[in-house]
Phi, psi and omega in degrees: 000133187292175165280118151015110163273132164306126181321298184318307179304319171302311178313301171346283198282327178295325183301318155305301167298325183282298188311324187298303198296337180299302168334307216296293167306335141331287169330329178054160170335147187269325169279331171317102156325302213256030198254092137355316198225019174247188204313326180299306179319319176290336194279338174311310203304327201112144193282116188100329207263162186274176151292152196293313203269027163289317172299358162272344132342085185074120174289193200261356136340275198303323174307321180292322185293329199294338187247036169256153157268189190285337177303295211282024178104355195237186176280016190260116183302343184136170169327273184321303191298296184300330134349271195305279124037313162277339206300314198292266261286292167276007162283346191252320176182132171311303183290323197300342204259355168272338179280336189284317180220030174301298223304310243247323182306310249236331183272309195327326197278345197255315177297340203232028190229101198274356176279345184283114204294159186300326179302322179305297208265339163291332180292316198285016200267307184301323200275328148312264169000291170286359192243162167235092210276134162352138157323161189189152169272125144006145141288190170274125190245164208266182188305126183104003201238146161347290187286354154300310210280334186279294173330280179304336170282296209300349175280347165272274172019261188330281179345294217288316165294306177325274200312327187275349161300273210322308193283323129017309161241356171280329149335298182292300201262153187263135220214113195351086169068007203195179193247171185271348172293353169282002178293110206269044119280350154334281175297315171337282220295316186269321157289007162285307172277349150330293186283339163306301178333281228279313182276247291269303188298017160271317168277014137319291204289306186314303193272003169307288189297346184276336194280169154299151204281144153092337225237150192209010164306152191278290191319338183332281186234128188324290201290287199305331188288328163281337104025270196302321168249008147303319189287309163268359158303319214283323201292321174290344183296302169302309195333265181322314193276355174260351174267353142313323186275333203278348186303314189291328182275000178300309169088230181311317170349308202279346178256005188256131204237053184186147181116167157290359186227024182283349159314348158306310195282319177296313160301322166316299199286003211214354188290310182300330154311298161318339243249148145313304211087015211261121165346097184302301190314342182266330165312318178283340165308303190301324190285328201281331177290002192249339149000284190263051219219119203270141177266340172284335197220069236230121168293150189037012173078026170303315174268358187290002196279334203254145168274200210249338190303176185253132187269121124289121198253003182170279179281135158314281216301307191313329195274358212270325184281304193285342141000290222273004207223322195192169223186188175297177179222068166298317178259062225231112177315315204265342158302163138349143167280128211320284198325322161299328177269004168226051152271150178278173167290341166258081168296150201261178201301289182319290201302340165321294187313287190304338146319294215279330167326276171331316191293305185308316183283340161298306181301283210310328229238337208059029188269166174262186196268314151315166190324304220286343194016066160333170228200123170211170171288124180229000000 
């Protein structure tokens, strides 16, 4: 017979879905003409610029806590939390979401690095706080740190909208006698990018969940920091060439900054932004230190989390590594359903179908598309 779950424990996870939904909602419908912050509005805005109603996302308090920690004053829960928190920002818009926690990003190697004197992390604390500083891109941060991996979920984030507009209108528009998903390059090219999605952001989540709870110092964990830059080789690797594919099925669509699916085209325009960055040759190094890491004995349980399926993130050599080492996190709550996920991308036909199969029960479900597969306004 299991044991009890303790209320606090039990709390936990729900308490974390309810700030997420709160996002969600802040945000309001995504289609809603009359929505500040939904798609029209955004599209209003200009190529790059936020929505004008981004700063009602929170007051600038509360925002500021999500990347302060609690020693300089502020409420930031860990990696994995802020992750889950920011994502509705940039499933809604890249710039917006650059305006919203680029400046609070930009601060991070330094706010969240507890080897950093303390006077340092407090001036930049203050300086978030007191200022209302420009929108900013992240830097590039070096191998292994946090705010690269925040960099890489929020770059699935986007991703998760590219496919959900495409299928979105592949549903929709008609086609010899049919919708274009009847289409099987079609139908491939969106359940291809399903799976791209589904391997990178897992290893996002893995290595999210591998840091120590509150703590986001680059050094916390070895394991989690190769993780971290394994996770964003991979995110960088899929990003382009799959909102490229999903560009061809849209067709004129992707470039038109009007309309129900013009929020594409703004993502399309934001992939270099977006991008991690990360070296592949410094990924495949790192994946190869993950090698040798016993899958029976996963130090600090960075790894117990990942199943036996093969992750492909792209590169041959990277994926021949992440193979031989680790997988997917099909049994996982928050994952996939194991069938889907474990397939490779030149998946054979039945195994294709069953991605899109999953993909079709998420758009229907209103899930997000990523691990966690969230509940969202559609």
């Amino acid at each position: 017979m299991n044991a009890p779950t303790t209320g606090a424990a039990a709390a936990a996870p729900r308490a974390e879905a309810t700030r997420v939904e709160r996002m969600e909602r802040l945000l309001g419908a995504p289609h809603d003409p009359a929505n500040p912050l939904g798609f029209p509005a955004i599209a209003a805005a200009g190529p790059g610029s936020p929505a004008q109603g981004w700063e009602t996302v929170l007051d600038p308090a509360e925002r500021v806590a999500l990347f302060v920690p609690p020693d300089l004053g502020g409420g930031f829960c860990g990696v994995a939390e802020l992750i889950a928190r920011l994502r509705p920002v940039y499933r809604r818009d890249p710039a917006t979401g650059r305006a919203f926690a680029g400046p609070a990003l930009a601060r991070a190697p330094l706010l969240w690095d507890e080897a950093a004197p303390r006077e340092s992390r407090l001036q930049a604390a203050r300086e978030l706080r007191s200022e209302r500083p420009a929108p900013q891109e992240p830097p590039r941060t070096g191998p292994g740190h946090p705010a690269g991996l925040v960099r890489a979920a929020m770059a699935m984030a986007a991703m998760d909208t590219a496919l959900r507009l495409t299928l979105d209108f592949a549903r929709d528009r008609r086609l010899y006698h049919g919708t274009v998903t009847d289409l099987p390059h079609a139908r491939a090219a969106l359940a291809d990018a399903f799976a791209r999605l589904l391997r990178a952001d897992a290893l996002v989540a893995a290595a999210a969940r591998a840091r120590p709870e509150g703590n986001a110092a680059p050094t916390a964990c070895a394991d989690a920091a190769a993780l971290t830059d394994a996770a964003q080789t991979a995110v960088s690797t899929v990003l382009r060439p799959a909102v490229e594919d999903l560009g061809v099925v849209l067709g004129a669509r992707s470039y038109l900054h009007e309309g129900r699916h013009a929020a594409f085209a703004r993502i399309y325009a934001e992939v270099d932004a977006l991008d991690p960055g990360r070296d592949p040759s410094v990924g495949r190094l790192l994946l190869r230190r993950l090698q040798t890491t016993d899958a029976q004995a996963p130090v600090g349980g960075a790894l117990s989390a990942l199943a036996d399926a093969p992750l492909w993130v792209g590169d041959p050599q990277a994926d021949r590594a992440v193979r031989a080492c680790a997988g997917l996190m099909a049994r996982t709550a928050a994952a996939a359903r194991p069938v889907t996920e474990a397939a490779p991308a030149g998946a054979a036909a039945e195994e294709r179908e069953a991605f899109f199969t999953e993909l079709a029960d998420r758009f229907a479900d209103s899930r997000s598309f990523t691990t966690e597969r969230s509940p969202l306004l559609w």
